[in-house]
C-alpha positions, 0 to 999 in steps of 0.5 A, spaced: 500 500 500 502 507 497 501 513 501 497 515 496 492 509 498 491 512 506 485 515 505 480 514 510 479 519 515 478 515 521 479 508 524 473 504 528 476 500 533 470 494 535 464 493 531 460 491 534 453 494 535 455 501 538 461 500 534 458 498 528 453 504 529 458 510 529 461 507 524 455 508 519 453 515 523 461 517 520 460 514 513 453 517 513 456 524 514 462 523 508 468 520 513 472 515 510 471 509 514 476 504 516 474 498 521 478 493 524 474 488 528 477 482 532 472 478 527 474 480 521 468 476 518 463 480 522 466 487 520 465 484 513 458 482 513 457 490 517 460 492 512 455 487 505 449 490 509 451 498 509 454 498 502 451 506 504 457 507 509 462 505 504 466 502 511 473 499 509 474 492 513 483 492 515 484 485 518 490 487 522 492 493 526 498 494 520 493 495 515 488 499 519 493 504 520 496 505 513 489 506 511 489 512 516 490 519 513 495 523 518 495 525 523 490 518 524 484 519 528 482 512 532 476 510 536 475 505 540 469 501 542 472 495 545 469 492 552 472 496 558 478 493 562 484 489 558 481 489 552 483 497 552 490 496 554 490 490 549 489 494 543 493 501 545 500 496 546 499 494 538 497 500 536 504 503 540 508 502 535 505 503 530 502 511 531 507 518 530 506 524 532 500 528 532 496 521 532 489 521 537 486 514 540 479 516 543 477 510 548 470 510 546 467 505 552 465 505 559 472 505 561 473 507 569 477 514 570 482 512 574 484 506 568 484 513 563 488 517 567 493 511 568 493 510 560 493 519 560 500 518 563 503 512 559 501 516 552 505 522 555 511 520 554 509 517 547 509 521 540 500 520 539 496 523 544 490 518 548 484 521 550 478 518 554 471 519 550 464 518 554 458 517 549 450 515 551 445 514 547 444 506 546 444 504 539 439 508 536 444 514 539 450 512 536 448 511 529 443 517 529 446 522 533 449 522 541 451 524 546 459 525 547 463 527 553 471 528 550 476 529 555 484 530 555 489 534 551 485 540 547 488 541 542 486 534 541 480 535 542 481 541 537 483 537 531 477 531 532 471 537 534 470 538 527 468 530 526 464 529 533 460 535 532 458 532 525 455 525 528 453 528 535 445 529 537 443 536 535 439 540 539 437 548 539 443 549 543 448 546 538 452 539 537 451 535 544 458 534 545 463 539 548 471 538 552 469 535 559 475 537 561 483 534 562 486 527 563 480 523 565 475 528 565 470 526 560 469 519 563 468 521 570 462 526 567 460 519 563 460 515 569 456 521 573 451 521 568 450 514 568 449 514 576 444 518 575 441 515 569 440 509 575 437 514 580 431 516 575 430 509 573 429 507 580 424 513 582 420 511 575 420 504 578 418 506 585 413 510 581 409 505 577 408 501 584 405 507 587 401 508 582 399 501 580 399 497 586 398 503 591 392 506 587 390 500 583 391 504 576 392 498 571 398 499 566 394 501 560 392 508 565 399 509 568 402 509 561 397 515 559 399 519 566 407 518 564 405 521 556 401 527 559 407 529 564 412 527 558 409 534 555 410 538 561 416 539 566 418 532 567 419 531 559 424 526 559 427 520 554 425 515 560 419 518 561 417 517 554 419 509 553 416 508 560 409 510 556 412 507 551 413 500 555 407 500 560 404 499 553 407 494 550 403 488 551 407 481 552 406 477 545 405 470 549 399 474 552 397 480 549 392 481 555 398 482 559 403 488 560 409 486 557 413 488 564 409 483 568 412 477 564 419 481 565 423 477 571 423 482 576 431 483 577 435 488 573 442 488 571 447 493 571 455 494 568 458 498 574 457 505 572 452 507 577 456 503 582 463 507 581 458 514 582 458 512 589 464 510 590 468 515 588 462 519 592 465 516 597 472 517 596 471 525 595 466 526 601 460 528 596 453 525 599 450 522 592 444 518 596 439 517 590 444 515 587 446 510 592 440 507 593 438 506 587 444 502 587 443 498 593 435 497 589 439 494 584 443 489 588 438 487 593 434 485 585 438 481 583 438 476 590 430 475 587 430 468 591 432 471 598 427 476 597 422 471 595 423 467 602 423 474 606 417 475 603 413 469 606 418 470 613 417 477 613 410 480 610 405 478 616 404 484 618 398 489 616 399 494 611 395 500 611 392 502 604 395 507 600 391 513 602 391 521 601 395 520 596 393 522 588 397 522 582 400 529 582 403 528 589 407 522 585 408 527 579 411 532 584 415 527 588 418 525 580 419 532 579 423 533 586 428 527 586 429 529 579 432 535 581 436 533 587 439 527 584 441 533 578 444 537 584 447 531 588 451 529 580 452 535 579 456 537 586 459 531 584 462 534 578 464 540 581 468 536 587 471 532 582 473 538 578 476 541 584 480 535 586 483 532 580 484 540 576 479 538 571 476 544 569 469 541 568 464 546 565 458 544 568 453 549 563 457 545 558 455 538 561 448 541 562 448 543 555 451 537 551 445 532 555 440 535 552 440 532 546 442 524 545 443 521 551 439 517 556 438 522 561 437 528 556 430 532 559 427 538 557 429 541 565 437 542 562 434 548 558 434 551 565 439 547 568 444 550 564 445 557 566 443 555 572 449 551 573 453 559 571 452 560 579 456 559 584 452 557 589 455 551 594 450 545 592 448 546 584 440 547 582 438 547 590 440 554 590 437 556 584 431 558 581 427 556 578 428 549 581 428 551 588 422 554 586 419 547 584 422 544 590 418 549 595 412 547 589 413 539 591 417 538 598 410 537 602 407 533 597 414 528 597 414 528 605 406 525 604 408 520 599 414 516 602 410 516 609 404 513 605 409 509 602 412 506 608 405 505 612 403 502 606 409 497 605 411 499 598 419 500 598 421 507 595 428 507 597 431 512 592 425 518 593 425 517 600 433 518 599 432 524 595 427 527 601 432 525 606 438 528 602 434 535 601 431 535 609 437 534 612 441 539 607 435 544 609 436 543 617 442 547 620 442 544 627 440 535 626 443 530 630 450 531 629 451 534 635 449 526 638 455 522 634 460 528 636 458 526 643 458 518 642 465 520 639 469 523 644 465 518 649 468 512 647 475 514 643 476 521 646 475 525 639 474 531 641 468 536 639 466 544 637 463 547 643 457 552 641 460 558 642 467 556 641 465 554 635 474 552 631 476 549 638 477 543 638 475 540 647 474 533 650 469 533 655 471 529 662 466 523 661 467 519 668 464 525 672 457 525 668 451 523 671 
């Protein structure tokens, strides 16, 4: 192959259904395509079934790479872990300078700042690359989170705001900021995707065997909402679910042939360890984690459920459909500012630069939590306030609208004996953030009781003292 012969604009790593679909969204606006995938006949056949995509198949790294244009563009969308590690040893040797490798996956930040600090040295340059959107995101348009080198960001801008989901506030993909930046924001989007689905799923119990509405009527309920403040891509496919009936028998709701545990892939567990780690309080999404968790173990909670559940439970009473609506809308907005409080720490801790308006900005559009709210939320997020969206209008405005309304749906819930564990974390999150003097005066108490830790007296508030407990009553 001759110089002349490299004339494909970028590289695609890993064909398999994202892969696959970004590399038709990159043929589709004019980019020459070279894919590799580790089965060559699979890359073959996408290539046989979208002759519109114009897709050239490279059987090795070699061939891919002399494809390529320089300076190279590569995109990875290979499984996270070794697989990532795999393919940039092979690419090593064979990249100059000005070369970009954008990992593409679900990668954890921590190992994209590891595989940041080993392209230093290196003549081509790594960058970390959150994308949401499904499938259907990746070939007709998602939501990316690049972070790393600007300038490399520079030279791939052109190309992913071409393929990004568009809304009327431009291409949904912006610099999220340096080294792991842009894996970091992808993971907080996704703890908070766990978070709305676990309160959607809370929502339909209350709504169906709290009120006895079938699903038929909770699906209309949640497309009228769709259409106002809780207009939302998952408000929407829940309608849309709710609907479908099962096609073994179409008189049922397909949701209740579905087994009742749900999987997860860890993006929404490592949200709430790296809250841990940066002492961020996330509880919204930690309890949809924990919901997640406890799911899984469906036979044990089988056998609880018969152990357990003598006890009586009250009817679910005093409560309407708007209050579930309102507490929707509430934990909606908490989870954004617990996720955004994140990003803001994170930002701070790891020199990120992370421009939250922007973050705000490119979820409008493509990506699974993308809502009609974030067109507040983006100049909202330009305020300094100590917790993103609490403080601002109008979303402090909404939560005045929908706080009584949530505290009298999880005590009716908890009466009733339907589990709500991410609304009533979101209440709980915002009564003890809204309460200037609770228990913690008790714990500072029983520590220094039993370890001599020490505490902050009232009026000598800095000053650290330690009480004599041997001569209290």
């Amino acid at each position: 192959m001759t110089a002349n012969e490299a004339t494909c604009d970028v590289g695609v790593i890993g064909l398999g259904v994202m892969g696959g679909h970004l590399a038709r969204n990159l043929g589709s606006r004019g980019y020459g395509v070279c894919g590799y995938n580790r089965d060559v006949d699979r890359a073959h056949q996408l290539a046989e079934s979208h002759p519109e995509a114009k897709l050239t198949v490279a059987t090795g790294f070699e061939e891919l790479t002399r494809r390529l244009s320089r300076p190279r563009r590569l995109l990875l969308l290979v499984p996270a872990g070794d697989p990532v590690d795999q393919v940039l040893d092979s690419l090593d040797p064979l990249l100059d300078e000005g070369d970009v490798v954008v990992d593409g996956g679900n990668s954890l930040f921590s190992d994209t700042n590891r595989r940041f600090e080993r392209s230093i040295s290196r003549p081509w340059t790594f960058m970390g690359m959150g994308i949401s959107g499904g499938a259907e995101g990746a070939l007709h348009g998602p939501s990316m989170m690049p972070g790393g080198d600007r300038e490399a960001w520079a030279s791939l801008q052109p190309m992913l705001e071409s393929i990004a989901a568009k809304t009327d506030s431009g291409p949904c993909v912006a610099w999220c900021g340096h080294r792991s930046a842009g894996h970091f924001v992808k993971m907080v989007h996704n703890g908070i995707e766990y978070a709305e689905m676990q309160h959607l799923s809370e929502a339909m119990l209350l709504l169906r065997r709290g009120l006895g509405l079938e699903a038929e009527a909770v699906a209309d309920l949640m497309s009228e909402w769709n259409e106002g403040r809780l207009g939302s891509f998952l408000v929407e496919i829940t309608a849309e679910i709710l609907r479908t009936p099962d096609p073994e028998s179409p008189d049922t709701p397909i949701v209740d042939a579905i087994l009742d545990r749900a999987g997860q892939k860890g993006t929404g567990r490592w949200t709430a360890q790296a809250a841990l780690e940066l002492a961020v309080a996330t509880p919204s999404i930690t309890a949809a984690v924990d919901a997640r968790v406890l799911s899984a173990q469906l036979e044990l909670r089988k056998r609880a459920e018969n152990l357990l559940d003598g006890e009586s439970r009250e009817p679910l009473e005093d409560i309407t459909p708007s209050d579930v609506h309102a507490a929707l809308l509430a934990g909606r907005i908490l989870t954004w500012s617990q996720g955004f409080s994140l990003l803001a720490t994170a930002s701070d801790a790891f020199d990120y630069e992370t421009p939250l308006p922007e973050i705000a900005r490119i979820w409008k559009g493509g990506c699974i939590i993308r809502a009609r709210l974030l067109d507040d939320a983006c100049p909202a997020l330009e305020s300094d306030s100590p917790i993103p969206l609490v403080f601002d209008e109008p979303f402090r405005g909404m939560l005045r609208e929908t706080r009584t309304a949530c505290r009298r749906l999880v005590a009716a819930a908890a009466r009733s004996g339907i589990a709500t564990p991410g609304l009533a974390a979101s209440l709980g999150w915002l009564e003890t953030l809204a309460t200037a003097r609770g228990g913690a005066s008790l714990i500072q108490a029983q520590r220094d009781r039993f370890g001599s830790h020490r505490f902050e007296r009232v009026d000598d508030p800095g000053r650290l003292v330690h009480h004599d407990w041997s001569r209290s009553p």
